[in-house]
VOGU-3710 file (C-alpha; in Angstrom, 3 decimals, decimal comma):
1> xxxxxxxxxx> 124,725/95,184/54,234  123,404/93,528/57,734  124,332/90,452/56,496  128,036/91,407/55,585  128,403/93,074/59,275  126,753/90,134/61,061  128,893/88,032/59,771  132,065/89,665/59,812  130,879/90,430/63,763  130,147/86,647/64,106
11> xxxxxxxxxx> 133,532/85,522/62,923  135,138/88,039/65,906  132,938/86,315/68,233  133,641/82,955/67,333  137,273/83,629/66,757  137,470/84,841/70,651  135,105/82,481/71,737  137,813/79,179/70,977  140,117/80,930/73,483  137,861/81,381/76,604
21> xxxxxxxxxx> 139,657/79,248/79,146  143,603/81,142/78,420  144,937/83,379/80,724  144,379/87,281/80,189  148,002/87,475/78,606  147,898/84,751/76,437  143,842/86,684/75,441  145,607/89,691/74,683  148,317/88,054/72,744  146,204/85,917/70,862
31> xxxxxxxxxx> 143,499/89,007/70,159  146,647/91,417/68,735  147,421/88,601/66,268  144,162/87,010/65,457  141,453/89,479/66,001  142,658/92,864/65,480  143,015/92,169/61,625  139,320/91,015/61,985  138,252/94,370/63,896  140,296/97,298/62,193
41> xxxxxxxxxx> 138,647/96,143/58,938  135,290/95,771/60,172  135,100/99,417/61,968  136,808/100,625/58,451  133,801/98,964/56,767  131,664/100,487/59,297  132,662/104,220/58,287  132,123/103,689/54,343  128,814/102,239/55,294  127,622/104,765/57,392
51> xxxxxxxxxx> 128,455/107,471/55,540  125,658/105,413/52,764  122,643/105,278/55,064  123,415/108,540/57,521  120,489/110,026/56,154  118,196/107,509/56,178  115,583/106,302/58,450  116,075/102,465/60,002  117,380/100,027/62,181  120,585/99,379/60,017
61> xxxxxxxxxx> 121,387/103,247/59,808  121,040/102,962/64,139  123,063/100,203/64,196  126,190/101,393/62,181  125,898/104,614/63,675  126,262/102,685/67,080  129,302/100,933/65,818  130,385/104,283/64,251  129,850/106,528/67,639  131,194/103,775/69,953
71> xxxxxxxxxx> 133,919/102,806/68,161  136,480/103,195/70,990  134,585/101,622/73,730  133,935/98,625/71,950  136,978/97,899/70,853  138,663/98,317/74,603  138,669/94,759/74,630  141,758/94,098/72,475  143,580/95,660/75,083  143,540/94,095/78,247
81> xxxxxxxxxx> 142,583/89,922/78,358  140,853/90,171/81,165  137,902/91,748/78,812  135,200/90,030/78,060  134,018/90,730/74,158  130,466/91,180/74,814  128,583/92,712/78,526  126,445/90,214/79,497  127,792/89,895/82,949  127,499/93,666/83,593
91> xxxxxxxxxx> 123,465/93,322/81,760  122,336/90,139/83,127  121,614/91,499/86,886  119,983/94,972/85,566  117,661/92,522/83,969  115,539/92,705/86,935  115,662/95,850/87,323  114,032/96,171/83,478  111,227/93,690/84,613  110,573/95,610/87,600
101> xxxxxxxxxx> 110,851/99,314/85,962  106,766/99,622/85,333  105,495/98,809/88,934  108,651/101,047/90,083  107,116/104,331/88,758  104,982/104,522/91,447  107,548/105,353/93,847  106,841/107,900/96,462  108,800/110,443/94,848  111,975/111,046/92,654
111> xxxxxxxxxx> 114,121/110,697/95,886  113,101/107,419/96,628  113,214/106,607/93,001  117,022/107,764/93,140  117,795/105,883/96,566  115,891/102,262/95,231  118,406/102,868/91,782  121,383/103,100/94,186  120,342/100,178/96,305  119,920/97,924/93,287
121> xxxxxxxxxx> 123,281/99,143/91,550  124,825/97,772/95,337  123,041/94,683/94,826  123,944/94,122/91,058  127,575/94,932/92,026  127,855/92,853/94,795  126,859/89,603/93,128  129,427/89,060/90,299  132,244/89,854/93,503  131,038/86,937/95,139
131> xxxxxxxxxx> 129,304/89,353/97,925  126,545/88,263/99,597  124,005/91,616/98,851  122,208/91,295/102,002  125,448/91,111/104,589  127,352/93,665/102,139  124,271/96,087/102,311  124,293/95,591/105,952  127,727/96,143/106,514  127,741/98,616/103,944
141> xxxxxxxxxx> 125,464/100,462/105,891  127,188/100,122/109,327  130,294/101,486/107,536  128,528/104,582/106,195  128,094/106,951/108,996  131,891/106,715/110,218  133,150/106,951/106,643  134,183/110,490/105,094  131,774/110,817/101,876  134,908/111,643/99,537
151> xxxxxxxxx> 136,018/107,874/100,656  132,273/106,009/100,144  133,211/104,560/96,428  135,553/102,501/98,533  133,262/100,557/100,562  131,636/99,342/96,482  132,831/96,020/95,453  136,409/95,976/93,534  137,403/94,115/90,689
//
């Protein structure tokens, strides 16, 4: 059962994967036609296969029930180009974060536990935008006290 969903997840990847380079538009058009016959099925698959190992214990019975539970949020890709088919842009810069999580519970307190999370969200944002972190945190925070708080998600990094 893995096997059958790795692969059929493989052949999605690889199938996206040979049109990188396109233009959103031409993604989108290309993933209606190619891909979307590849994903339906495979979420379809997902359900009958579920419903077989729901009760059991395991890493397969986690995994479809990921793919089962998440179903619309991981296929949001097929409908805009601009999509990439997998997160590792938006995971790659909370990997320091994970590295740094067991020397970070000895914060002083849950405050400053909360404020060093919001600080490295900034920085993690600010990278894939091109931003330099330590000029946007700076300016960031030069911003802040002459900005109403129902307008602060407007000084994060935009898409």
């Amino acid at each position: 059962m893995a096997r059958e969903g790795l692969a059929r997840i493989g052949r999605i990847f690889e199938l996206d994967a040979s049109w990188r380079k396109k233009p959103p538009a031409e993604i989108k058009r290309l993933r209606d036609t190619h891909l979307r016959p590849h994903v339906e099925p495979f979420f379809d698959w997902v359900e009958v296969e579920y419903d077989k190992v729901r009760y059991e214990r395991g890493s397969l019975r986690s995994a479809l029930g990921y793919a089962h539970r998440q179903k619309q949020a991981l296929v949001r890709f097929l409908d805009d180009g601009r999509l990439a088919l997998d997160n590792h842009r938006s995971e790659r810069p909370l990997r320091s974060v994970a590295v740094g999580r067991k020397p970070w519970l000895f914060v002083a307190s849950d405050d400053h536990a909360q404020s060093l999370s919001h600080i490295f969200t900034l920085v993690a944002s600010a990278r894939p935008h091109g931003l330099a972190p330590e000029q946007y945190l700076r300016d960031m925070i030069r911003a802040l006290p002459h900005c109403p708080r129902e307008r602060f998600l407007e000084l994060a990094p935009l898409f």
